[in-house]
C-alpha positions as CSV (number, residue, x, y, z in Angstrom):
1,X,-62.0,185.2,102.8
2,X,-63.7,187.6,100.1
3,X,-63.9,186.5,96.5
4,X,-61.7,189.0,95.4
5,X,-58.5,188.0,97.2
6,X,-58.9,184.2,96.9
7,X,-59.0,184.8,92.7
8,X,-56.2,186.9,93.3
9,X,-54.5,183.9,95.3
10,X,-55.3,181.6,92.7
11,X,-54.0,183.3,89.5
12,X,-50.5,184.0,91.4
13,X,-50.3,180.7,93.1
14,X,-47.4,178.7,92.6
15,X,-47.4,174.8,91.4
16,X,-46.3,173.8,94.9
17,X,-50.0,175.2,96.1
18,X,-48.6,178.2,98.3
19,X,-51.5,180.9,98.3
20,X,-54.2,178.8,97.1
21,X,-57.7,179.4,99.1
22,X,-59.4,176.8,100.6
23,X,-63.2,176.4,101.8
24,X,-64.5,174.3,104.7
25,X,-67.9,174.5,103.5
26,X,-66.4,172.1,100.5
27,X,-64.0,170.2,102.7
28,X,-61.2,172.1,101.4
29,X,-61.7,171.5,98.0
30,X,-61.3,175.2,95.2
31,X,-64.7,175.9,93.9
32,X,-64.6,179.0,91.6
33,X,-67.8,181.1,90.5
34,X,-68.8,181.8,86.7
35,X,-67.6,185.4,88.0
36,X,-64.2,184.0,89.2
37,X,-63.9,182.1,85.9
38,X,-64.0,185.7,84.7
39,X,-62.2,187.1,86.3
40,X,-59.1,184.7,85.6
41,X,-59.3,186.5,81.9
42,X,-59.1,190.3,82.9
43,X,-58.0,191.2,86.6
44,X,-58.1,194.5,87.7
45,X,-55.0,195.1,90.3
46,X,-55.4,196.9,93.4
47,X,-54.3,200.4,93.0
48,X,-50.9,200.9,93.7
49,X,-49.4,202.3,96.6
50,X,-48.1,205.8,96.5
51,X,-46.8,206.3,100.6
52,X,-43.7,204.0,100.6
53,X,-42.1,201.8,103.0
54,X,-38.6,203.5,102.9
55,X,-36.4,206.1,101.3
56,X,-35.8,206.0,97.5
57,X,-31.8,206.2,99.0
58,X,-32.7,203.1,101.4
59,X,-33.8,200.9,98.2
60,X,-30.8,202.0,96.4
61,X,-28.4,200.8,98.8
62,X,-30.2,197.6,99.5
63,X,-30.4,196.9,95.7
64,X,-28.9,193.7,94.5
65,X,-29.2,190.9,92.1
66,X,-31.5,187.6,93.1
67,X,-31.4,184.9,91.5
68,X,-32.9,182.8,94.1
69,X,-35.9,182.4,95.0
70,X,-38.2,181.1,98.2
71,X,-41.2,179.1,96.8
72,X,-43.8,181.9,97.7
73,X,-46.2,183.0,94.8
74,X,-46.4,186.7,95.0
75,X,-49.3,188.4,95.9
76,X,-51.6,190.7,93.7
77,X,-50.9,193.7,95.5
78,X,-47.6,193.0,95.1
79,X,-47.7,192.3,91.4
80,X,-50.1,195.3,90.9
81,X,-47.1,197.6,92.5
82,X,-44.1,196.1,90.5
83,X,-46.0,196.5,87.2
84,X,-47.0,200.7,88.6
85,X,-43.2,201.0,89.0
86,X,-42.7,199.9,85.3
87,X,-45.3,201.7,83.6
88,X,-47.9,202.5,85.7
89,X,-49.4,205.8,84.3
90,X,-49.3,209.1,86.4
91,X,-50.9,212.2,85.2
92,X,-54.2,212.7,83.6
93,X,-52.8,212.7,80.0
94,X,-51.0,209.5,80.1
95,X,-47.3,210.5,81.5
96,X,-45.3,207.0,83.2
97,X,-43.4,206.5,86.1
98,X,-40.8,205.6,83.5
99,X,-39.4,209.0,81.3
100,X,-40.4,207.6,77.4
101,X,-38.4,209.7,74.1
102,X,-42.3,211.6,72.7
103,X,-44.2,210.0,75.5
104,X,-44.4,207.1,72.3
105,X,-44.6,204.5,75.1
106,X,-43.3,201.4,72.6
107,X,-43.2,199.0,75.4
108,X,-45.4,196.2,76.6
109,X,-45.2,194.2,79.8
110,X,-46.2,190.3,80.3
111,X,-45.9,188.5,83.2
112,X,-45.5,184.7,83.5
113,X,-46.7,183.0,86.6
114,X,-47.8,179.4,87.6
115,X,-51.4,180.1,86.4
116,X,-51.0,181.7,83.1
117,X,-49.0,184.7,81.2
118,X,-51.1,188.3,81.2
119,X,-50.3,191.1,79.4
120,X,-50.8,194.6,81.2
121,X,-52.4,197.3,80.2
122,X,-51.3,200.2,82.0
123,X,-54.6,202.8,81.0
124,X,-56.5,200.4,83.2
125,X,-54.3,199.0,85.7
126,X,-55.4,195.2,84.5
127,X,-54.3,191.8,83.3
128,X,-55.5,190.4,80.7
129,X,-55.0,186.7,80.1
130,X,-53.0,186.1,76.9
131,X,-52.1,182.5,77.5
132,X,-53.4,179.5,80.0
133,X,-50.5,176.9,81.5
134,X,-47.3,177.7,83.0
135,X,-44.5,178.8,80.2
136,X,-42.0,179.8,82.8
137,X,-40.0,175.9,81.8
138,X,-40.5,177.2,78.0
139,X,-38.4,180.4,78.9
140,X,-36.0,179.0,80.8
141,X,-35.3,176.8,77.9
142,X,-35.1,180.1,75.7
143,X,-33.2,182.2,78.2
144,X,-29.9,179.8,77.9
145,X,-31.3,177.5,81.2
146,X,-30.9,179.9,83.3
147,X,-32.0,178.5,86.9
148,X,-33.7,182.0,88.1
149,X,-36.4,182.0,85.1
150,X,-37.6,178.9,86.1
151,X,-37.5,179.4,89.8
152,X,-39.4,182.7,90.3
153,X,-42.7,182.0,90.9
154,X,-43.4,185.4,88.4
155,X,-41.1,186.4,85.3
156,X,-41.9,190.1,84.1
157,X,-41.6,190.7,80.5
158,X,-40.7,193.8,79.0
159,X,-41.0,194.2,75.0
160,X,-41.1,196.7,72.6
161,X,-43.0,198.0,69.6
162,X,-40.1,199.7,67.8
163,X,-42.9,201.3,65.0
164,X,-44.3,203.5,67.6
165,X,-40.9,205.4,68.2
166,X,-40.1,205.5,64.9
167,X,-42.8,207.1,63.3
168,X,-41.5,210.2,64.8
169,X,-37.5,209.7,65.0
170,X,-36.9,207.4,62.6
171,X,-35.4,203.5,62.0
172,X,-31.9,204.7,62.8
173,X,-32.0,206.3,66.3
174,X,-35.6,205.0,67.4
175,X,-33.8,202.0,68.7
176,X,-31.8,203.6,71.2
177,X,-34.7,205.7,72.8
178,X,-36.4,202.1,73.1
179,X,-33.6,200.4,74.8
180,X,-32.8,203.4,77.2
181,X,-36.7,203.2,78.6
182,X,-36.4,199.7,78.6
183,X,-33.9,200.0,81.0
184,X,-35.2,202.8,83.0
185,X,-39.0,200.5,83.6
186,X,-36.5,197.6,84.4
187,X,-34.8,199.5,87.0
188,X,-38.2,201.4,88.8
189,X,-39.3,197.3,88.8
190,X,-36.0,196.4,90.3
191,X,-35.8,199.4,92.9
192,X,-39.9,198.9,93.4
193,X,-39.5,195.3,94.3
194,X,-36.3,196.4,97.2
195,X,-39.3,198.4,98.9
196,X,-41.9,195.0,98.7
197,X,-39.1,192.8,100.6
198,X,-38.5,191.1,97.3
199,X,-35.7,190.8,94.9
200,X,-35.1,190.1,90.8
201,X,-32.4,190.2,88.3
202,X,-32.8,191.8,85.4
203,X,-31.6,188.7,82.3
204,X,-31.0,189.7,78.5
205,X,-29.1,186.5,77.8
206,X,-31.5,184.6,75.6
207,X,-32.5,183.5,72.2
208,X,-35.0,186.1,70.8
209,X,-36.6,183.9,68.4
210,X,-37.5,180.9,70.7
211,X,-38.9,183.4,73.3
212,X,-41.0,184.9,71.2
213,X,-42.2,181.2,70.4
214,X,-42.2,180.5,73.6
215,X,-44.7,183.2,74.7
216,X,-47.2,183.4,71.5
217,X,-46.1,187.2,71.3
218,X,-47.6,189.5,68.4
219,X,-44.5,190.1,65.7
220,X,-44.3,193.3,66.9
221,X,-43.7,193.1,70.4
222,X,-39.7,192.4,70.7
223,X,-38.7,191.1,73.7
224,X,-35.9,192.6,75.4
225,X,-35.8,192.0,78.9
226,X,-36.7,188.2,81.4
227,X,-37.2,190.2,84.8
228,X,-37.4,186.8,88.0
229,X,-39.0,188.2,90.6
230,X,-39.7,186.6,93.6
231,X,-39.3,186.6,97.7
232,X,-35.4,185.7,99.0
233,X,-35.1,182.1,99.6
């Protein structure tokens, strides 16, 4: 097994050990390099894939709500390609796969898994590590208990920098651009992870304070949307 895939197997395990490389020459036991220590920080994802497994109509149909999920991390490709969907950049100047009022782009993705919560950065198709530890129980504390936050073995994050739309239109209306792409990036995730075999549910019920706690997010990064993804149990 290359280097590359068992890092990637590590950061997305799950605490019940599924996807976690082993070696024989160490009877089994994880040894990680200086440059797997690394790479935990700041993980380049696997380009995304542009071919498809079935019709955009196909993943419509099949779209539903999951709330329950099979205690199977997910995999990086598979993280890299629900993350594209969101915000993955398309064009040489910096245009989204999700349609953004002044191509402001306010938002920012996290994602919490087992291993730590990363933020993506969409210019270079990374995570960086913004916190170490599981906070997955901290957000289902914040997000009213709900069982599907703590279950998914990764919760997507979606915030917003309101500033960045409003320089141009303004405190009044900037809020409504922001919460219309929100919704659009939630939905490519959603639609994205029907094409990957996987499902989510898209949760705004919870206390915006104590998430923000939760997660160590900068002031400016609002959160608006808890996105459980995770194979059907």
């Amino acid at each position: 097994m290359s280097a590359g895939i068992c890092v990637g197997l590590l950061l997305f395990a799950t605490v019940t050990g599924v996807g976690s490389c082993q070696s024989a020459q160490q009877g089994g036991e994880v040894k990680t390099s200086p440059v797997q220590e690394r790479a935990k920080a700041r993980i380049t994802l696997p380009p995304p894939d542009r071919t498809g497994r079935i019709t955009l109509e196909q993943a419509l149909a099949r779209r539903r709500s999951l709330r329950e999920f099979a205690a199977l991390a997910l995999s990086e490709p598979e993280v890299s390609q629900l993350l594209w969907a969101a915000q993955g950049i398309t064009h040489p100047d910096g245009l989204r796969t999700a349609p953004s009022a002044g191509a402001l782009y306010p938002l920012e993705l996290y994602v919490a898994t087992a291993r730590g919560f990363y933020h993506y950065d969409p210019r270079e198709h990374r995570l960086d590590l913004h916190s170490e530890g599981d906070l997955r129980p901290a957000l289902y504390r914040a997000s009213l208990e709900q069982d599907c936050v703590r279950e998914a073995p990764a919760v997507f994050v979606i915030t917003a920098v309101y500033e960045r739309t409003e320089l141009k239109y303004g405190r009044e209306r900037s809020p409504r651009y922001v919460h219309l792409e929100a919704g659009h990036a939630a939905q490519n995730m959603l639609l994205q992870a029907v094409t990957l075999g996987l499902g989510g549910v898209p949760v705004g019920a919870f206390h915006d304070d104590q998430v923000q706690k939760a997660l160590s997010l900068p002031r400016e990064h609002q959160p608006l949307y808890l996105i459980p993804i995770g194979h059907p149990r």
